[in-house]
N, CA, C and O atoms as CSV, one atom per row, in Angstrom:
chain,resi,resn,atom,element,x,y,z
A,1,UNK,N,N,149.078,106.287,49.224
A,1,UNK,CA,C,150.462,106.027,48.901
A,1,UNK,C,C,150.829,106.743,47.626
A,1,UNK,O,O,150.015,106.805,46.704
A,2,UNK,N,N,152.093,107.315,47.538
A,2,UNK,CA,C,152.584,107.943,46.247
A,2,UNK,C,C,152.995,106.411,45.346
A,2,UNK,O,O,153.063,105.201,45.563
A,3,UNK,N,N,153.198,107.382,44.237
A,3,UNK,CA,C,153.845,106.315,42.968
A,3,UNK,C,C,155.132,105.811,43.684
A,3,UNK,O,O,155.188,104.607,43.932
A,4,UNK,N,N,156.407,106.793,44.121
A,4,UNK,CA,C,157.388,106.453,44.253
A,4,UNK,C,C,157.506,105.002,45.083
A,4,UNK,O,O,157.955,103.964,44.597
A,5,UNK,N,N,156.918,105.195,46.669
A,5,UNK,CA,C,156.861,104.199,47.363
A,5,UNK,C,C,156.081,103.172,46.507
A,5,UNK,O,O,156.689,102.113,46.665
A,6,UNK,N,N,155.030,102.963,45.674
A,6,UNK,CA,C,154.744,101.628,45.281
A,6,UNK,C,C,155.749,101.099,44.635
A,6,UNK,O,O,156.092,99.975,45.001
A,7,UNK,N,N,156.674,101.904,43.239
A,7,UNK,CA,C,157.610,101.443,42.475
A,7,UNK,C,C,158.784,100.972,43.624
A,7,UNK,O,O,159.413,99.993,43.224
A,8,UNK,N,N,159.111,101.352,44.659
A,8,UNK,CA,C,159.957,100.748,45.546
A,8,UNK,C,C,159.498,99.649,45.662
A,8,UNK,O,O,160.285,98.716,45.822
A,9,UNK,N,N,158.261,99.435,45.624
A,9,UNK,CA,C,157.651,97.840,46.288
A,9,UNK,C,C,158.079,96.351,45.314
A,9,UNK,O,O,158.208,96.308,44.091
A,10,UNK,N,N,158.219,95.341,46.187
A,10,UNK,CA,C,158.466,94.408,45.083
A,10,UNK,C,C,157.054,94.198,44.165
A,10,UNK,O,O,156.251,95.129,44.227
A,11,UNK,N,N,156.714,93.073,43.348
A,11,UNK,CA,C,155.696,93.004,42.321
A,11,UNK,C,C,154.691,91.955,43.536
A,11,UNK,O,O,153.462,92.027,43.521
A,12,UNK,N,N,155.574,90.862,44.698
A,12,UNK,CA,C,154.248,90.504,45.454
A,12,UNK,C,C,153.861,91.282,46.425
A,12,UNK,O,O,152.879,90.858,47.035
A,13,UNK,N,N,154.401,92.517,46.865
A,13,UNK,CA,C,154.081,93.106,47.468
A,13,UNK,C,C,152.740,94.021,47.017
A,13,UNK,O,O,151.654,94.253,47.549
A,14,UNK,N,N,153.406,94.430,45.718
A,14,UNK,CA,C,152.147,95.049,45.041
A,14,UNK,C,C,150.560,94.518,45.284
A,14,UNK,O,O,149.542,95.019,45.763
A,15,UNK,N,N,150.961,93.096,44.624
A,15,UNK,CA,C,149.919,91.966,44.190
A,15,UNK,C,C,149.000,91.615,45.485
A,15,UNK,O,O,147.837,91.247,45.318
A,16,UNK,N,N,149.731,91.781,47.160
A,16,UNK,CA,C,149.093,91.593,48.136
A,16,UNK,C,C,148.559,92.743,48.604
A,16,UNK,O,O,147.813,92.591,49.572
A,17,UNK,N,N,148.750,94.118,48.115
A,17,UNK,CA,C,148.002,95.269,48.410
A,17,UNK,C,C,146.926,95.491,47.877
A,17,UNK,O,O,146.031,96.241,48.267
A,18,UNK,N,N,146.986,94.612,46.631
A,18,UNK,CA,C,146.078,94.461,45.509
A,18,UNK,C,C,144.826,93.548,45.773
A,18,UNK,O,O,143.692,93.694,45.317
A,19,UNK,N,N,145.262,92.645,46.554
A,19,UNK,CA,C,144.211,91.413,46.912
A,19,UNK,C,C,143.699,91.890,48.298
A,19,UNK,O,O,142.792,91.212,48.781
A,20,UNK,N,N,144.124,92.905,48.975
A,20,UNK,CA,C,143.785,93.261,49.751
A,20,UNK,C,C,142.529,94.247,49.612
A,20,UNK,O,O,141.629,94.300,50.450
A,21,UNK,N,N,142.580,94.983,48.505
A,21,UNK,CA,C,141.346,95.716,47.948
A,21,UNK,C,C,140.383,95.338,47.344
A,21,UNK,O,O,139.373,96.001,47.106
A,22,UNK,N,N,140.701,93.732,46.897
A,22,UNK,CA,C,140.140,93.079,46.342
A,22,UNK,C,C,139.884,93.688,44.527
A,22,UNK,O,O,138.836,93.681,43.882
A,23,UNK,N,N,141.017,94.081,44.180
A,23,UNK,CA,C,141.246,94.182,43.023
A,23,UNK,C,C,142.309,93.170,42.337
A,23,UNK,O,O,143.043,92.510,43.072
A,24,UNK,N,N,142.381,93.063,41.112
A,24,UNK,CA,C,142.671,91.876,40.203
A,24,UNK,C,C,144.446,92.069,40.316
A,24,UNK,O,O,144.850,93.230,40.380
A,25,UNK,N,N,145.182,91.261,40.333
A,25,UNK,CA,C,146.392,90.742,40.677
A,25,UNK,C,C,146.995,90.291,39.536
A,25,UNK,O,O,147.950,89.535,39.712
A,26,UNK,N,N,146.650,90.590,38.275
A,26,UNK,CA,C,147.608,90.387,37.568
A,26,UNK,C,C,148.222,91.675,36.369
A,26,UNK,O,O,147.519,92.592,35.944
A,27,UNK,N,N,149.144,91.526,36.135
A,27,UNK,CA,C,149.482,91.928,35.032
A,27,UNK,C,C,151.099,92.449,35.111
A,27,UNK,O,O,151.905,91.598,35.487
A,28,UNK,N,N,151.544,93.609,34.823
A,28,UNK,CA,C,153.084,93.846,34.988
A,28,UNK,C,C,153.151,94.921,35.926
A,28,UNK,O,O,152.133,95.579,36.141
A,29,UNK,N,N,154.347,95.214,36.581
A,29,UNK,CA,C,154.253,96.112,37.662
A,29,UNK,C,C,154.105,97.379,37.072
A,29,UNK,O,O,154.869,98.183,37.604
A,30,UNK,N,N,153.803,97.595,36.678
A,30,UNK,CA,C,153.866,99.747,36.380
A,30,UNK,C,C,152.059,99.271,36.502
A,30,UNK,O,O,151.414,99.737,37.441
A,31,UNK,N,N,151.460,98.453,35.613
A,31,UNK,CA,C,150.528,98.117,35.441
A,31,UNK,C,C,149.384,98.228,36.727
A,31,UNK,O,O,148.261,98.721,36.829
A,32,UNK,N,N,150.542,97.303,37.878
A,32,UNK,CA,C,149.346,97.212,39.170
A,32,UNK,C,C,150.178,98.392,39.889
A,32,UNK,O,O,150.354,98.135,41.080
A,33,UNK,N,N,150.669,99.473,39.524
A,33,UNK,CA,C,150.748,100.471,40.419
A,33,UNK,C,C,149.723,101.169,39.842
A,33,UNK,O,O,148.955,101.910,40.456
A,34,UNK,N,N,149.701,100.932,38.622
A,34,UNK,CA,C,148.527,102.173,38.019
A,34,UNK,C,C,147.238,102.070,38.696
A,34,UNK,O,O,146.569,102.995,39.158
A,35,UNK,N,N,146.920,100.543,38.692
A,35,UNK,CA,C,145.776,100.095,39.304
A,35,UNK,C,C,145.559,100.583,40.764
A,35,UNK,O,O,144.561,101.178,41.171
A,36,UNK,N,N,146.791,100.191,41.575
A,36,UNK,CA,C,146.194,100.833,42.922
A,36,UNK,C,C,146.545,102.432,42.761
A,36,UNK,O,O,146.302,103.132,43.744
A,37,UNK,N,N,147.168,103.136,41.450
A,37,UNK,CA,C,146.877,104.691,42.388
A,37,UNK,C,C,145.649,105.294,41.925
A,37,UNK,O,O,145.148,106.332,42.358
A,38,UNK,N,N,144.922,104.064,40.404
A,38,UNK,CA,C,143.563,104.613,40.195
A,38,UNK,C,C,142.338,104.580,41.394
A,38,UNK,O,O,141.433,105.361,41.688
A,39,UNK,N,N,142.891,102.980,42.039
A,39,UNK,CA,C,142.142,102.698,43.018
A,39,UNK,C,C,141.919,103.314,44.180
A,39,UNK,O,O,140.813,103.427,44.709
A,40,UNK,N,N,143.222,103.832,44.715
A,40,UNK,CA,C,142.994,104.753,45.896
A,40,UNK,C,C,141.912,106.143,46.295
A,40,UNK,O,O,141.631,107.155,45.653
A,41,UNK,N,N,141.448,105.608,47.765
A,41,UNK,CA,C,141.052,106.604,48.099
A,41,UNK,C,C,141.387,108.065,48.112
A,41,UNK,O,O,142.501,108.459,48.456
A,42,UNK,N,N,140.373,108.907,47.719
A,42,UNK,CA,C,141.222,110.506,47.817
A,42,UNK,C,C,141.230,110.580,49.394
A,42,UNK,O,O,140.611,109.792,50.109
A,43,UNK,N,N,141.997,111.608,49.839
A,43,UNK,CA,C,142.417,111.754,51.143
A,43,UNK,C,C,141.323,112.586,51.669
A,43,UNK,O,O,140.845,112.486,52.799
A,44,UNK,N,N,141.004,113.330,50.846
A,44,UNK,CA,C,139.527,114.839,51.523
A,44,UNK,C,C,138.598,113.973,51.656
A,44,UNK,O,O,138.049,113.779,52.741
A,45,UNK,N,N,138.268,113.282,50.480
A,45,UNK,CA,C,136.886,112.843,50.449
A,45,UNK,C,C,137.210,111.918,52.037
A,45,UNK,O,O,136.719,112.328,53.089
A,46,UNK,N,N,137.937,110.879,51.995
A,46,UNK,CA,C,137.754,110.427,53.477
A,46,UNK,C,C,138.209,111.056,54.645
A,46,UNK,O,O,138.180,110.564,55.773
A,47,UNK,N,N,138.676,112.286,54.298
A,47,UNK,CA,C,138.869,113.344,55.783
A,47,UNK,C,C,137.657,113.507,56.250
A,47,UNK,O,O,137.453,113.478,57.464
A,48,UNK,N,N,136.166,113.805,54.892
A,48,UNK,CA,C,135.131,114.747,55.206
A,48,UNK,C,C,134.442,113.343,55.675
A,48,UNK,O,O,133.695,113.525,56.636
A,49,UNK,N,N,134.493,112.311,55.339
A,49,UNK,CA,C,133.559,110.755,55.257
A,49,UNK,C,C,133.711,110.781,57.264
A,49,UNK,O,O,132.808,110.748,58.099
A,50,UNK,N,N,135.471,110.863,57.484
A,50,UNK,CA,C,135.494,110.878,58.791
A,50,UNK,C,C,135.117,111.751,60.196
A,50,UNK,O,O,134.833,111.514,61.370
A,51,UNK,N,N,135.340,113.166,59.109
A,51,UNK,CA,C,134.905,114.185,60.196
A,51,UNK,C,C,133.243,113.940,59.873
A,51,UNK,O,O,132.650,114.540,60.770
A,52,UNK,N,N,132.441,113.423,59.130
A,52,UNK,CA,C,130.493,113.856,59.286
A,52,UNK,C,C,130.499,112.519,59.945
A,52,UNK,O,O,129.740,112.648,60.905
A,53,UNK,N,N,131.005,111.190,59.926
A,53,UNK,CA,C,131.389,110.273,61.172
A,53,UNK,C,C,131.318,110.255,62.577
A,53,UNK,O,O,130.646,109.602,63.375
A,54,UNK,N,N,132.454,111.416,62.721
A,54,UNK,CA,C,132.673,111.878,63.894
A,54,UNK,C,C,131.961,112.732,63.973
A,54,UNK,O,O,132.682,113.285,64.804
A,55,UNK,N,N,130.873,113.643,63.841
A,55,UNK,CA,C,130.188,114.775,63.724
A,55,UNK,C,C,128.437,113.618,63.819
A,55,UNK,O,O,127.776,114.090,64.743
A,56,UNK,N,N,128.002,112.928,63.448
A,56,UNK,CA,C,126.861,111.703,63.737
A,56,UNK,C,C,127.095,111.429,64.903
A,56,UNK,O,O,126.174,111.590,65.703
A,57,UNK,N,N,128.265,110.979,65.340
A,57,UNK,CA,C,128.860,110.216,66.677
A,57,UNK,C,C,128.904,111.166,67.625
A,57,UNK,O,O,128.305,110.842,68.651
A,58,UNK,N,N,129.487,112.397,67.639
A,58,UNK,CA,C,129.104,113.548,68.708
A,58,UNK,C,C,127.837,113.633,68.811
A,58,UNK,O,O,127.305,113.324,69.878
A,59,UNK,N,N,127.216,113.994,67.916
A,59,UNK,CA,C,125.332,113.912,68.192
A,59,UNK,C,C,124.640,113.002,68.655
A,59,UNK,O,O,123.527,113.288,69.096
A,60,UNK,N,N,125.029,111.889,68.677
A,60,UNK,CA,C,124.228,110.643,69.470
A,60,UNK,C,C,125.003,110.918,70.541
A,60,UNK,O,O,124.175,110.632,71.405
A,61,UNK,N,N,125.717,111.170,70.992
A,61,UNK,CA,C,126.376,110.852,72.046
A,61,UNK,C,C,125.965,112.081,73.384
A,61,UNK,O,O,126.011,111.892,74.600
A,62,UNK,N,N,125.505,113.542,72.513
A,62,UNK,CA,C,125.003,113.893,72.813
A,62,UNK,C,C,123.104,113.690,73.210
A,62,UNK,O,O,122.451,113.471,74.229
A,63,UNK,N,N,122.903,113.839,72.245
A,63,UNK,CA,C,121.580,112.903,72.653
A,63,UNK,C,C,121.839,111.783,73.395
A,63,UNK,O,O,121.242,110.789,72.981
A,64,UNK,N,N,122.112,111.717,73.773
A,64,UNK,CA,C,122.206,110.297,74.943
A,64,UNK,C,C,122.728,110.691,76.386
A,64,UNK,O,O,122.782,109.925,77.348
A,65,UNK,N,N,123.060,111.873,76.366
A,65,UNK,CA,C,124.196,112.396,77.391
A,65,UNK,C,C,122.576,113.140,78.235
A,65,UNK,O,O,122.292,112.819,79.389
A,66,UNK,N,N,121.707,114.106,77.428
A,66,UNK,CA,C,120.016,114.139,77.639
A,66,UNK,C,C,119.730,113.379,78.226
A,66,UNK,O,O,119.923,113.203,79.428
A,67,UNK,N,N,119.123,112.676,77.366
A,67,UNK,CA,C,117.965,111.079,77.949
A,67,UNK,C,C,118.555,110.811,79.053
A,67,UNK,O,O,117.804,110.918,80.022
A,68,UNK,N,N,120.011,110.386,79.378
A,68,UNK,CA,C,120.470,110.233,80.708
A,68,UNK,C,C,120.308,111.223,81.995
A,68,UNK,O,O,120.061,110.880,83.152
A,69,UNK,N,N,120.508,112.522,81.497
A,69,UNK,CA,C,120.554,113.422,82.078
A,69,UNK,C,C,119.298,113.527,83.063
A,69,UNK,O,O,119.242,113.698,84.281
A,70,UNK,N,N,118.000,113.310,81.782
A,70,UNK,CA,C,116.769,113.764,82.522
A,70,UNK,C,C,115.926,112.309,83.468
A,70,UNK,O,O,115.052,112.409,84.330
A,71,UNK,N,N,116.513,111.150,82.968
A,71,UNK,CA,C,116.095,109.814,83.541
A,71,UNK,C,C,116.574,109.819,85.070
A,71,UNK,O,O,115.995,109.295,86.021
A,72,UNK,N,N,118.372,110.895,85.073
A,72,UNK,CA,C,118.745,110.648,86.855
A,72,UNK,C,C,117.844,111.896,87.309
A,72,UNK,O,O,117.168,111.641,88.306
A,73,UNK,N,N,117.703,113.086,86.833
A,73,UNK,CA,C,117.035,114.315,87.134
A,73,UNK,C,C,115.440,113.872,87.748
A,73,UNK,O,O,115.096,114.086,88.911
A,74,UNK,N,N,114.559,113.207,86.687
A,74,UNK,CA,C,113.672,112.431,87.253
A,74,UNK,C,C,113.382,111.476,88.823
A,74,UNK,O,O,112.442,111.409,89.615
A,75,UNK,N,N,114.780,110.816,88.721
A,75,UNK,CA,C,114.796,109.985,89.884
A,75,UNK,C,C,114.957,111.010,91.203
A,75,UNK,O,O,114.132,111.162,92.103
A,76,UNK,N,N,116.022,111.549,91.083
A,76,UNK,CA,C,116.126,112.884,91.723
A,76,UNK,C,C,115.560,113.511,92.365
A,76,UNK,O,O,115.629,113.643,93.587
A,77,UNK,N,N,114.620,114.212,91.291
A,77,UNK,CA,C,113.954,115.043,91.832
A,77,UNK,C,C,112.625,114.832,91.723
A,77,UNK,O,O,111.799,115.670,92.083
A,78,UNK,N,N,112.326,113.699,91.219
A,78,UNK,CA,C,110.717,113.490,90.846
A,78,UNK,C,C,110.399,113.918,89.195
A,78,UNK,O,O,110.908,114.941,88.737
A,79,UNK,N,N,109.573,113.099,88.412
A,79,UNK,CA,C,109.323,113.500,87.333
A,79,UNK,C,C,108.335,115.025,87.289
A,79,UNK,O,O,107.753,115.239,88.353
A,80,UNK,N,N,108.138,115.914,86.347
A,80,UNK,CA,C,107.534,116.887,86.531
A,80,UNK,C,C,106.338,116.404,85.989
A,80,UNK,O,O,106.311,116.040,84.813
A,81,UNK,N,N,105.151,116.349,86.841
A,81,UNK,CA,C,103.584,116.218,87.035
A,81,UNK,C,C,102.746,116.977,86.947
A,81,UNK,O,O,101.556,116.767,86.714
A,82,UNK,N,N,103.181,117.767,87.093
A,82,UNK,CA,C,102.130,118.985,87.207
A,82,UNK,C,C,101.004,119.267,86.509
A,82,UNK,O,O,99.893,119.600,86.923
A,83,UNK,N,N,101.623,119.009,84.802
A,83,UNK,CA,C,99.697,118.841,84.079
A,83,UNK,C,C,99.638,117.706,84.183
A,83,UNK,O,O,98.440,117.436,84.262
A,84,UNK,N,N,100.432,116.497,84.255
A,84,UNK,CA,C,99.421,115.492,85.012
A,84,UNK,C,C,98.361,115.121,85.836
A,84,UNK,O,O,97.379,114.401,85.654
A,85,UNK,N,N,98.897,115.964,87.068
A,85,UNK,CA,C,97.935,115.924,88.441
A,85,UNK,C,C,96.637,117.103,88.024
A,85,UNK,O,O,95.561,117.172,88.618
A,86,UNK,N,N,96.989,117.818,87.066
A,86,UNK,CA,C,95.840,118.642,87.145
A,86,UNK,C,C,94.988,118.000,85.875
A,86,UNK,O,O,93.893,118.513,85.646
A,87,UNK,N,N,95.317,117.189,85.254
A,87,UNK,CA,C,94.503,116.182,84.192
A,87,UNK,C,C,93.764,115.240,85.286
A,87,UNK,O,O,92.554,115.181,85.068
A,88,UNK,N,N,94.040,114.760,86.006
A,88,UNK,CA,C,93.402,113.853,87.213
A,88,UNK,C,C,92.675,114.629,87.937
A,88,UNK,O,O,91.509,114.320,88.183
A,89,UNK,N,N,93.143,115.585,88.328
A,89,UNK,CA,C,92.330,116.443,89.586
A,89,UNK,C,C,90.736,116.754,88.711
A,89,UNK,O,O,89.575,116.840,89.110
A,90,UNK,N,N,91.175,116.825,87.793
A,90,UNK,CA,C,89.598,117.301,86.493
A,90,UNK,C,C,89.121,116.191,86.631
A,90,UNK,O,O,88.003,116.170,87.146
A,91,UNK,N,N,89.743,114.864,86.244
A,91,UNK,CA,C,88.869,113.755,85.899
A,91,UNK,C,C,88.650,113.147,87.526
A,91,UNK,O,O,88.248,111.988,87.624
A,92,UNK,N,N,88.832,113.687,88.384
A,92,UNK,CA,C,88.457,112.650,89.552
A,92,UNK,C,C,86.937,113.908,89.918
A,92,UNK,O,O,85.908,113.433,90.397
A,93,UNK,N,N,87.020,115.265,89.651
A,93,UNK,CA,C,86.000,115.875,89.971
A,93,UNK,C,C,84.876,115.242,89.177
A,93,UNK,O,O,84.016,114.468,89.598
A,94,UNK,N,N,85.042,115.718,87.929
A,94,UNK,CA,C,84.384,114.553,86.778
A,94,UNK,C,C,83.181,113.177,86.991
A,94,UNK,O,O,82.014,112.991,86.647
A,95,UNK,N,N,84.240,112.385,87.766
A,95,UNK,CA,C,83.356,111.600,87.852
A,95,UNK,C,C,82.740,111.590,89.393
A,95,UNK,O,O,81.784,110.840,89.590
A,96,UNK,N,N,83.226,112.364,90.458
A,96,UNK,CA,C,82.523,113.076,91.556
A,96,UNK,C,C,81.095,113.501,91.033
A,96,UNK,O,O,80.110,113.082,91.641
A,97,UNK,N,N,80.932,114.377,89.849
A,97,UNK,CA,C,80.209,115.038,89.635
A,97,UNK,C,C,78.870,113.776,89.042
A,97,UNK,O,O,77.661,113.974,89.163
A,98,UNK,N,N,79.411,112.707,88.509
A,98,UNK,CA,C,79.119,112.068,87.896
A,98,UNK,C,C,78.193,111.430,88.742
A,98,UNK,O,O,76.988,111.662,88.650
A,99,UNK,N,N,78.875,110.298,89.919
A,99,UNK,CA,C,78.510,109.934,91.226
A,99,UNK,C,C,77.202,110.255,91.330
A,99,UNK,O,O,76.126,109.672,91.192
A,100,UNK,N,N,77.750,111.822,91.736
A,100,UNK,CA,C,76.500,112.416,92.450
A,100,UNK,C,C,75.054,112.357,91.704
A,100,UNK,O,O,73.948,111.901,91.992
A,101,UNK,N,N,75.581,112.995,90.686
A,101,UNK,CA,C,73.658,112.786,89.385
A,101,UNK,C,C,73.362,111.657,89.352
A,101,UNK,O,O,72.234,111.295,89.688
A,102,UNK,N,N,74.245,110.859,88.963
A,102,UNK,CA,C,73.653,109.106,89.785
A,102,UNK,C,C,72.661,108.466,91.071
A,102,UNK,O,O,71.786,107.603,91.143
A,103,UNK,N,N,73.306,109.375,91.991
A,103,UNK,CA,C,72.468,109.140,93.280
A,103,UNK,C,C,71.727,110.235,93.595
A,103,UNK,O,O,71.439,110.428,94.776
A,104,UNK,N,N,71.335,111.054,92.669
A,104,UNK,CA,C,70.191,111.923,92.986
A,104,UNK,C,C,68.954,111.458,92.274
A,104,UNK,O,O,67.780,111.592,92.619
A,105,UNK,N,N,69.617,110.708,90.881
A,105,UNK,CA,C,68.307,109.963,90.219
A,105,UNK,C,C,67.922,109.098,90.664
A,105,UNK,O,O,66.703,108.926,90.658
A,106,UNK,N,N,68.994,107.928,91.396
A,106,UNK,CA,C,68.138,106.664,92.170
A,106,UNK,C,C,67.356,107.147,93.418
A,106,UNK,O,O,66.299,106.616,93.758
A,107,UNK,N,N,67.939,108.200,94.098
A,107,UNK,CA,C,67.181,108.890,95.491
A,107,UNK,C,C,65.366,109.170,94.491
A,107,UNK,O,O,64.384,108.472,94.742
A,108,UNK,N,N,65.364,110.100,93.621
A,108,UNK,CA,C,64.386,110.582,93.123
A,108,UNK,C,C,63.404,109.084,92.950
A,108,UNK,O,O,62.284,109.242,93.436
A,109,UNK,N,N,63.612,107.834,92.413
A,109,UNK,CA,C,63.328,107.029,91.732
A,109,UNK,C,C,62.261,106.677,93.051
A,109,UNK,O,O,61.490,105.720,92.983
């Protein structure tokens, strides 16, 4: 708000803009205009507060737009396995191999 419009304001009008910021409510009117135009927010600083806001909020939203993406892609089309199954295909030979020296030592025994 400019000076002009506060000095238009009556003194409870002031006083309830004032308690609204939770700043102190008394004194003479030039007084609590001074107060709220010390008090006021600058306008950039909360342009930039709102645009890195909105700039956090695009990024999650993006990230999330992913995770969704690949959770229906998954259902879809199947999760991709591939070094999975070939991590198993090793460990099932593995213990094939395993098996077997087992029952060549009890055969021997």
């Amino acid at each position: 708000m400019d000076r002009d419009s506060l000095e238009s304001m009556t003194v409870v009008q002031l006083k309830e803009l004032l308690a609204d910021h939770s700043l102190p409510v008394s004194g003479r009117k030039a007084e609590l205009i001074d107060r709220l135009m010390e008090n006021q927010e600058d306008p950039q600083v909360e342009d930039s507060d709102k645009k890195e806001e909105s700039d956090i909020l695009e990024s999650r939203q993006d990230t999330a737009a992913e995770a969704i993406e690949t959770v229906v892609s998954d259902i879809v089309d199947g999760p991709d396995i591939h070094e999975e199954s070939d991590v198993t295909f090793q460990t099932m030979v593995l213990i094939g191999a395993v098996i077997l020296a087992l029952g060549l030592v009890i055969l021997s025994l």
